[in-house]
C-alpha positions as CSV (number, residue, x, y, z in Angstrom):
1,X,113.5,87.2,259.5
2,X,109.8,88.4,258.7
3,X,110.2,87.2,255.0
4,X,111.2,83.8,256.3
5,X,108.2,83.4,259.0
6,X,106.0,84.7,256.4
7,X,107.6,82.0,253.7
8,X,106.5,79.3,256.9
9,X,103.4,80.7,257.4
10,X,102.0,80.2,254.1
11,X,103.9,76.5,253.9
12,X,101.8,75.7,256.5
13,X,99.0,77.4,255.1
14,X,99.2,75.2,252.0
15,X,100.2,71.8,253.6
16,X,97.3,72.6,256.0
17,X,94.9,73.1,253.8
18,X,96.1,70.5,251.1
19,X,95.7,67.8,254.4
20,X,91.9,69.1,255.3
21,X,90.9,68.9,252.1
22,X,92.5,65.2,251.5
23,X,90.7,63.2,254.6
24,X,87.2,66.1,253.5
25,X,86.8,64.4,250.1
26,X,88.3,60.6,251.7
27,X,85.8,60.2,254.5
28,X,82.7,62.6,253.6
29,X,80.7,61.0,255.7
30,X,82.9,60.7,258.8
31,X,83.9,64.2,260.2
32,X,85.4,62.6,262.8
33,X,88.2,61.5,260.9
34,X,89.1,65.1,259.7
35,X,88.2,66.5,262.9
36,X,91.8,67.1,264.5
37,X,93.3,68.7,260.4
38,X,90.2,70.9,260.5
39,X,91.6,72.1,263.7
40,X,95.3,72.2,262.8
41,X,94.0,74.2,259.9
42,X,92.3,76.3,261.9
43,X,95.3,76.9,264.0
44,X,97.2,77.8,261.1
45,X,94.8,80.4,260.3
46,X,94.8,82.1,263.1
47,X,98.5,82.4,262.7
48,X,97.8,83.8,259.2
49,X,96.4,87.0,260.6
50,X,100.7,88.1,260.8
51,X,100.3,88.1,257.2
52,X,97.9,90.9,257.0
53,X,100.6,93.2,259.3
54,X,103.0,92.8,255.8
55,X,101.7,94.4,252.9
56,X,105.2,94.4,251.5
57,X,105.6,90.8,251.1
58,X,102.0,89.8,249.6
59,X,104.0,88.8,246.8
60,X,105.7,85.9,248.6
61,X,101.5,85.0,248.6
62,X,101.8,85.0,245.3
63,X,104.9,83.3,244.2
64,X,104.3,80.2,246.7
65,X,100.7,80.2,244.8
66,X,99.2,80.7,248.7
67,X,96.4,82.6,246.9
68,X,94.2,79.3,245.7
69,X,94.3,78.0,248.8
70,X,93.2,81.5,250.7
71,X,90.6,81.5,248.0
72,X,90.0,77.4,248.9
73,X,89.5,78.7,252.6
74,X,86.2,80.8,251.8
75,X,84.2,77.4,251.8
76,X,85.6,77.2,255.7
77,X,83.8,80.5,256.5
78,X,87.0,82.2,256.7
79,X,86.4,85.5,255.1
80,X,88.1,87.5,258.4
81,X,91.2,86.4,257.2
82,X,91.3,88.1,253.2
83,X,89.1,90.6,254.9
84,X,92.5,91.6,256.9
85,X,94.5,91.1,253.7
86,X,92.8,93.4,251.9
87,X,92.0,96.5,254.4
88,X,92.3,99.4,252.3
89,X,94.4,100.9,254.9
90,X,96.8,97.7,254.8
91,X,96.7,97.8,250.7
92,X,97.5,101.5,250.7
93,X,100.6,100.7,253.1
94,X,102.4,99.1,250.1
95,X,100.6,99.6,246.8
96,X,103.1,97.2,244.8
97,X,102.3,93.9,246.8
98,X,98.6,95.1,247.3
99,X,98.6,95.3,243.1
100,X,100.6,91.8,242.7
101,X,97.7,90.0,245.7
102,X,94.7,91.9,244.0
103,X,95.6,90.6,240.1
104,X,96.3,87.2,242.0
105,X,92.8,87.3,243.6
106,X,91.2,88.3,240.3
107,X,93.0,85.5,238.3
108,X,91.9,83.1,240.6
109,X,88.2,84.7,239.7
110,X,87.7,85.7,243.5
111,X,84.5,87.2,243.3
112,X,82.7,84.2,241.6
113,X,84.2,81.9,244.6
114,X,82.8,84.7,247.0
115,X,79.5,84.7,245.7
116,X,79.3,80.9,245.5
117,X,79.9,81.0,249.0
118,X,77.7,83.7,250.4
119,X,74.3,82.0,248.5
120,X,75.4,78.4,250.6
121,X,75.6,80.6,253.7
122,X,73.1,80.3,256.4
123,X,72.2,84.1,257.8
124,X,70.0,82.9,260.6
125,X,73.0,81.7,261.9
126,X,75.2,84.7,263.2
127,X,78.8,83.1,262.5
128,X,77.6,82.9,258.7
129,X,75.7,86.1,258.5
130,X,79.1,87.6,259.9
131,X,80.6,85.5,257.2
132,X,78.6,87.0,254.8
133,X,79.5,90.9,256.0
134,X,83.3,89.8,255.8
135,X,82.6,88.7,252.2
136,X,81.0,92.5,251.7
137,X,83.8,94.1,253.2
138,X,86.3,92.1,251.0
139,X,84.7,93.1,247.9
140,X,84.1,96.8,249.5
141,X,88.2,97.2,249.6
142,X,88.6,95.6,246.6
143,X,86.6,97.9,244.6
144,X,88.3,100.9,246.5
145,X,91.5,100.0,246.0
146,X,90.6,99.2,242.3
147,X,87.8,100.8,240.9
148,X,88.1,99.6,237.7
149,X,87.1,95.9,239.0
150,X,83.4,96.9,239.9
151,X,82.0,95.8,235.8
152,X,84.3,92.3,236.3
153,X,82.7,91.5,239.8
154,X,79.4,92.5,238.8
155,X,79.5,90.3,235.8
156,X,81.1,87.4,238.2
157,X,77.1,87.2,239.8
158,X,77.7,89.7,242.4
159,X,75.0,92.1,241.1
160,X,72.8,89.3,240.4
161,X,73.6,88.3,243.9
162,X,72.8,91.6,246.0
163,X,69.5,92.4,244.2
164,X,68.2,88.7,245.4
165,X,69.7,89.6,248.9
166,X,68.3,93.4,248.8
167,X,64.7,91.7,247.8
168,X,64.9,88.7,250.3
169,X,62.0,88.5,252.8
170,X,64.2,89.0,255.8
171,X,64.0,91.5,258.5
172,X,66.5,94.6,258.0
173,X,69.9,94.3,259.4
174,X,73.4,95.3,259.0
175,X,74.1,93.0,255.8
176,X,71.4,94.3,254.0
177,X,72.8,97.5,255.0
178,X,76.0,96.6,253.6
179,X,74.6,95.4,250.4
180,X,72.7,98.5,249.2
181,X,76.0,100.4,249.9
182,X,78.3,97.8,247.9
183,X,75.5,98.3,245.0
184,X,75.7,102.3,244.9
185,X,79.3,101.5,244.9
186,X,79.1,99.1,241.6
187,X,77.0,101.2,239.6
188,X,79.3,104.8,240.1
189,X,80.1,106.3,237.6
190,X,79.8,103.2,235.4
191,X,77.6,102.5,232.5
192,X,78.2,98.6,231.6
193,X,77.0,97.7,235.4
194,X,74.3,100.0,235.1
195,X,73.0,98.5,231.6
196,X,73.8,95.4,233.6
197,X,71.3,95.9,236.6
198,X,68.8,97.2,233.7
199,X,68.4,93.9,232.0
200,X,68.1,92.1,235.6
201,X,65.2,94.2,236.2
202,X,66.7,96.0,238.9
203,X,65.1,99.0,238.3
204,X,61.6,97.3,239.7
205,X,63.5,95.6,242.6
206,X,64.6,99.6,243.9
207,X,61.5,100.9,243.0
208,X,60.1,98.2,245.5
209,X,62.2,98.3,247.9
210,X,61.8,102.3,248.0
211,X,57.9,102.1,247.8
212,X,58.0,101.0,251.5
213,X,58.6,104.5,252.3
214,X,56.2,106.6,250.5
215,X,54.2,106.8,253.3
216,X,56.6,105.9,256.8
217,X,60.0,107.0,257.5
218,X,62.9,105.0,258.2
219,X,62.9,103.4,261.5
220,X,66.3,103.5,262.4
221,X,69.4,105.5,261.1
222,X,70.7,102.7,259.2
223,X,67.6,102.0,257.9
224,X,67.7,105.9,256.4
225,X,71.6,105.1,255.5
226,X,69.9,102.1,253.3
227,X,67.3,104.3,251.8
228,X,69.5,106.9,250.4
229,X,72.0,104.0,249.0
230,X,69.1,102.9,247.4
231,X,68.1,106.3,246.1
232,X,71.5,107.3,245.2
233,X,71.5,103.6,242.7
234,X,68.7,104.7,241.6
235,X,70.2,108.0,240.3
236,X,73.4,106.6,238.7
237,X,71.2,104.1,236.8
238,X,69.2,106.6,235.6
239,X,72.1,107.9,233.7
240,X,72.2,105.3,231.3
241,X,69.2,106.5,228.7
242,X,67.9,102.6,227.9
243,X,67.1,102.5,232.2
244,X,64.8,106.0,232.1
245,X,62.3,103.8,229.8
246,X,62.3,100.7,232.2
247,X,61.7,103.5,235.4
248,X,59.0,104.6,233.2
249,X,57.6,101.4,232.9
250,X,58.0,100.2,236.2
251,X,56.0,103.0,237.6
252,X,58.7,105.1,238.9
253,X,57.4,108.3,238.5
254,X,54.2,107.6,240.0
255,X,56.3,106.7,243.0
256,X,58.4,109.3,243.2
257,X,55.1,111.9,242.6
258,X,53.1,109.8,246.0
259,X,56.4,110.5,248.0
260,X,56.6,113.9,247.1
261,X,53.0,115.1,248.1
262,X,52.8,112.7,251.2
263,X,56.2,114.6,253.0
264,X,57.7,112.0,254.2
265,X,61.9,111.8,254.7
266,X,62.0,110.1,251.3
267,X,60.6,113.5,249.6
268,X,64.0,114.9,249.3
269,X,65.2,111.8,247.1
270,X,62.6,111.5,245.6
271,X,62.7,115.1,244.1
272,X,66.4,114.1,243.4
273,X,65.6,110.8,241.4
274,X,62.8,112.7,239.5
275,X,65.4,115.4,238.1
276,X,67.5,112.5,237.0
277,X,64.5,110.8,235.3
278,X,63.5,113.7,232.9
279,X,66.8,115.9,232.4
280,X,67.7,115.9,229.0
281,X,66.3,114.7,225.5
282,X,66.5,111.4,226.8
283,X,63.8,112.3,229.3
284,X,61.2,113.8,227.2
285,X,58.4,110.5,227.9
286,X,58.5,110.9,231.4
287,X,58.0,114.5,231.3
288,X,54.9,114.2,229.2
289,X,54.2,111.1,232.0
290,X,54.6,113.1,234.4
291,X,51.9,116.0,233.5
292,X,50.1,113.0,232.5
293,X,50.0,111.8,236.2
294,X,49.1,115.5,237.6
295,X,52.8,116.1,238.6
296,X,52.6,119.8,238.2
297,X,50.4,120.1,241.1
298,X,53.4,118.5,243.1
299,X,56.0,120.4,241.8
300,X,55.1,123.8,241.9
301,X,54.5,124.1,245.3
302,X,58.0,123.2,246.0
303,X,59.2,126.0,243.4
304,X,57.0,128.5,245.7
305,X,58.6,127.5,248.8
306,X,61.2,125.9,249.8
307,X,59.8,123.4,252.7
308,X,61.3,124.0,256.6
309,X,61.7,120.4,256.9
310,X,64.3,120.2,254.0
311,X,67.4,121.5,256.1
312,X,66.0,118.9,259.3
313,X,67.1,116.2,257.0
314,X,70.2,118.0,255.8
315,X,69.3,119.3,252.3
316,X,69.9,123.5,252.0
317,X,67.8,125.5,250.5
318,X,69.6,125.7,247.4
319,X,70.3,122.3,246.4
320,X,66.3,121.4,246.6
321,X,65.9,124.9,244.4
322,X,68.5,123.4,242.1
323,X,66.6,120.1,241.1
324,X,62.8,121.9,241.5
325,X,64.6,124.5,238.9
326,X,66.0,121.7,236.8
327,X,63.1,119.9,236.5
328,X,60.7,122.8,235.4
329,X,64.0,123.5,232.8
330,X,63.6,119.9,231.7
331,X,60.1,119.9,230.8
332,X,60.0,123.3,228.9
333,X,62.7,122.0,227.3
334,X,61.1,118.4,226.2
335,X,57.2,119.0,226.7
336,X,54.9,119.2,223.2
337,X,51.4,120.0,222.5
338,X,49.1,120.1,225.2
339,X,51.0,119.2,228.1
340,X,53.6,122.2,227.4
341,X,50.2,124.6,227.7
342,X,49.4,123.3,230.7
343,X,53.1,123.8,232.4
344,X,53.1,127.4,230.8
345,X,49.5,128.2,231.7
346,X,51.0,127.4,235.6
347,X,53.1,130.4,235.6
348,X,49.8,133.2,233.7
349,X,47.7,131.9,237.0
350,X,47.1,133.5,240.3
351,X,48.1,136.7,238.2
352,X,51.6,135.6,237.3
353,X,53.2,134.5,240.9
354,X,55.2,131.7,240.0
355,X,56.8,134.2,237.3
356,X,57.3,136.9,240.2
357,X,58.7,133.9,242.7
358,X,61.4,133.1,239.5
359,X,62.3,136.4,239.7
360,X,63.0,136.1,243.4
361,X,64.9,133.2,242.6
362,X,66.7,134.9,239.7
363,X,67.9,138.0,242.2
364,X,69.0,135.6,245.1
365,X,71.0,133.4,243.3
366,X,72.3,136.6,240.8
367,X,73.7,138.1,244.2
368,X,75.3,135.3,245.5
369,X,77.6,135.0,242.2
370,X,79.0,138.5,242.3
371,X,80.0,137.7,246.1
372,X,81.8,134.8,244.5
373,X,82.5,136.4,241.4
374,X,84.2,139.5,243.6
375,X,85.9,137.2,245.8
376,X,87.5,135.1,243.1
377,X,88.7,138.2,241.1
378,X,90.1,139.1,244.1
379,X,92.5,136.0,244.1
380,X,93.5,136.2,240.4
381,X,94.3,139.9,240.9
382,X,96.6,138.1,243.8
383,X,97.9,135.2,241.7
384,X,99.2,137.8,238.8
385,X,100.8,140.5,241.2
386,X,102.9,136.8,242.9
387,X,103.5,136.5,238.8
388,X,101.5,133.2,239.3
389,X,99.8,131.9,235.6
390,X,96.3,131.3,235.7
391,X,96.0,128.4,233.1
392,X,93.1,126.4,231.7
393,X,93.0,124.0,235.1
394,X,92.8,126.7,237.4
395,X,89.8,129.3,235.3
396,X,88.0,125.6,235.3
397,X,88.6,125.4,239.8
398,X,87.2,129.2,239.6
399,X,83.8,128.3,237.3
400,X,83.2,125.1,239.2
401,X,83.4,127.3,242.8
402,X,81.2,129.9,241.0
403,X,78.8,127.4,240.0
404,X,79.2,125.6,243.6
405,X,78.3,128.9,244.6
406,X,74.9,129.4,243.0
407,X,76.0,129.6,239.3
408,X,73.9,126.8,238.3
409,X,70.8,127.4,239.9
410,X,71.1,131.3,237.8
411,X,71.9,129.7,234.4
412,X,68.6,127.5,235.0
413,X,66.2,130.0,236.3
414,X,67.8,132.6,233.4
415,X,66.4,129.3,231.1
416,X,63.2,129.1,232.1
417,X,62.5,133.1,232.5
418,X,64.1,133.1,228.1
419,X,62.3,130.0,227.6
420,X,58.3,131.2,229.2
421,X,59.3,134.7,227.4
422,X,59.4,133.1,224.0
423,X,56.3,131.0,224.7
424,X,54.4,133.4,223.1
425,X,52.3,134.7,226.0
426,X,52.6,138.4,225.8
427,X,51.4,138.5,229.6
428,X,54.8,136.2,231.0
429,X,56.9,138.3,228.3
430,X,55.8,141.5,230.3
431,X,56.0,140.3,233.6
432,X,59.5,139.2,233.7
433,X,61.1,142.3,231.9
434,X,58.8,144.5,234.4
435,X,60.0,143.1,237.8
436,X,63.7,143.0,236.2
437,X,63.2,147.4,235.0
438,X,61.5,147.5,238.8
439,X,64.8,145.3,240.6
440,X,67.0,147.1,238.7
441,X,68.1,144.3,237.0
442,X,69.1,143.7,232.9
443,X,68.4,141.9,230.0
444,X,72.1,141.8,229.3
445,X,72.8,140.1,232.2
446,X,70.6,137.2,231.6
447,X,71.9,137.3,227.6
448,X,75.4,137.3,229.8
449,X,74.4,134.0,231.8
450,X,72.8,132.4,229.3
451,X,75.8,132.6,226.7
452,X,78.2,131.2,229.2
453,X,75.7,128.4,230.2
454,X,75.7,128.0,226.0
455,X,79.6,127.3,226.2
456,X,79.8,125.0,228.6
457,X,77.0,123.0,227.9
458,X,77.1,119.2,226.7
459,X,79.8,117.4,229.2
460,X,79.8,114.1,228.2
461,X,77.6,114.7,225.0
462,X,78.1,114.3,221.4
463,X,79.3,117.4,219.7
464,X,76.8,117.2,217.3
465,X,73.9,117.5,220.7
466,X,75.8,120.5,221.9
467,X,76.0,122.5,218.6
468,X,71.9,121.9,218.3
469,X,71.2,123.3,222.2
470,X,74.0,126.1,221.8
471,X,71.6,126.8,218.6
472,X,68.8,126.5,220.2
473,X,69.8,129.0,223.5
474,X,71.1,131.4,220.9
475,X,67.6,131.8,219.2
476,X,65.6,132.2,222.4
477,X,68.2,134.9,223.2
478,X,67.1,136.4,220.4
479,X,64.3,136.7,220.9
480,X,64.3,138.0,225.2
């Protein structure tokens, strides 16, 4: 019975539509005369909305080719209708049919149609700016349900599309909104559609969209929800080496080191962008950039203290520690010549305190991984009495909890405290190894962290990358 009023449905669906679009192109000029099929058709679509209760028989859409005609009915400002179809709740309902309607959608190169439509939309008009967010929300389960589509549809002029929207002179609403979220969404995890925004110059249409709030905060909460999309774009693009030389270029660090000394809600990004910007060989010019542009007198401060206003916007303490630690790693790591004397001649001033607020950092974090470490020995002691087998999937569970737990913020600060002690400055060299014989604390167990850091290092690098760095630890060691 439902497979037969579904088969109807989409008859009427087709004959409907075929009709419409008969008198549309037969009197252009004369809307009366395909006045009464526009609102037959729109009867009909109304009706369709059944069709989105029965996920199970999308594929009756498919073999009575219903899908070119639910893609014709897009140009009616009908996006509600595939918006139902494709709820990601509805598609998860019956994976098989959503798979058969989503390849169907895809052939019939859905997204380009989609885009076509949204640039002839009108937005000052609220039934097309709705149309518009129903298109969004349509490409939004799409990509959810498939992740794999996001290159495709950014290739199809959707990227091309949401930068012009995110740069439009228009006042904020929830569309633009919508669009920096389906954006951050694209570029996850995903280097072809970063590379892709890269050569669109995308990287100068964040950075000015972003500027706006160096110096005033959001003024709504979906205005901050649109910030960090952007900022969290920002980042993924960053991973793509070829986009750290156009943020260079474009002024980004300059940007991010004005909304880090003016305190502003967009520091805490801002911080996390500029970690992104210089981690890694691949970062090396805009470290030297950024010592260029006075950016140690920025940073340090925040490696002194950790600012109050950090947990207000829901940041702890010891993820803002984590990137202030990872960029000072960074640059000791990629800084040469004079700009490396003046990051190492930051920790000899004000007799050595940046070297005794490492330490601080080094016995905080050190602490919190023996709770882990305690508690999680405490389990595999467990899992071996049950005669449970700890295996290679479960030791990786343990280190990523141990490094959730403070792990990584140790392994860096253990990298910068063997890295300023072979800098060849007697004074930092005597200093750390003082406070660590004062604390009760060993040069064993910083050889300890630092080896373990060497052995994991390189995820996603070329082997040949991690044999040099594991090298490269292992002489510093050395040398503690």
């Amino acid at each position: 019975m439902r497979s037969m009023t579904f088969d109807l449905l989409t008859c009427c669906v087709l004959t409907g539509s075929y009709k419409n679009q008969e008198l549309r192109i037969k009197f252009p000029d004369n809307p009366e005369k395909f006045m009464e099929a526009e609102l037959d058709l729109n009867d009909i679509i109304q009706e369709m909305h059944v069709i989105a209760t029965i996920p199970e028989l999308y594929h009756l859409l498919v073999e009575l080719n219903a899908v070119h005609s639910l893609l014709g009915l897009l140009s009616h400002d009908n996006t509600d209708i595939l918006n139902e179809l494709t709820d990601i709740d509805t598609l998860h309902e019956s994976e098989e049919g959503a798979e058969v309607l989503i390849d169907a959608l895809l052939e019939g190169q859905v997204v380009a149609l989609m885009v076509q439509n949204m640039e002839r939309l009108d937005e000052t008009v609220k039934e097309e700016a709705d149309g518009v967010y129903n298109t969004l929300a349509v490409i939004e389960n799409m990509a959810e349900f498939r992740p794999g589509l996001c290159t495709e549809a950014a290739q199809q002029g959707l990227m091309q599309w949401l930068l012009k929207r995110i740069k439009a002179k228009m006042p904020f609403d929830a569309n633009k909104l919508y669009c920096s979220e389906i954006l951050a969404i694209l570029l996850q995890n995903n280097d072809k559609t970063r590379e892709l925004l890269g050569e669109m110059d995308g990287i100068d249409v964040l950075l000015q969209q972003l500027s706006v709030f160096k110096r005033h905060n959001p003024a709504t909460a979906e205005e901050q929800e649109m910030m960090e999309n952007l900022f969290d774009a920002l980042c993924s693009c960053l991973m793509l080496p070829a986009n750290r030389d156009r943020f260079l270029r474009g002024e980004g660090l300059q940007l991010m080191n004005l909304m880090l000394r003016e305190k502003k809600m967009s520091r805490v990004s801002a911080l996390k962008v500029l970690d992104y910007g210089v981690i890694g060989p691949e970062g090396s010019d805009n470290c030297h950039k950024f010592v260029d542009i006075l950016g140690l007198r920025t940073i340090f401060p925040l490696f002194m203290k950790t600012p109050k206003k950090m947990k207000k916007v829901g940041v702890s303490d010891k993820e803002h520690e984590e990137h202030v630690c990872s960029i000072i790693a960074s640059m000791l790591r990629n800084l040469k010549g004079q700009q490396r004397s003046r990051l190492l001649s930051k920790f000899t001033e004000n007799d050595c305190e940046k070297v005794d607020r490492l330490m601080e950092l080094h016995f905080k974090y050190l602490e919190a991984v023996q709770l882990a470490d305690k508690r999680i020995e405490g389990e595999k002691h467990d899992m071996v009495r049950r005669g449970e087998i700890i295996d290679d999937a479960m030791d990786d569970e343990f280190y990523l909890r141990r490094l959730d737990a403070g792990l990584f913020v140790l392994q860096l600060v253990c990298y910068i405290m063997v890295e300023i002690c072979n800098a060849g400055v007697p004074q930092l060299q005597q200093r750390v190894h003082q406070i660590l014989n004062l604390r009760g604390g060993s040069v064993k167990i910083v050889r300890h962290i630092m080896r373990e850091y060497a052995e994991n290092i390189g995820d996603g690098k070329s082997e040949e990358f991690k044999e040099s760095e594991q090298k490269r630890i292992m002489e510093l060691l050395e040398n503690f």
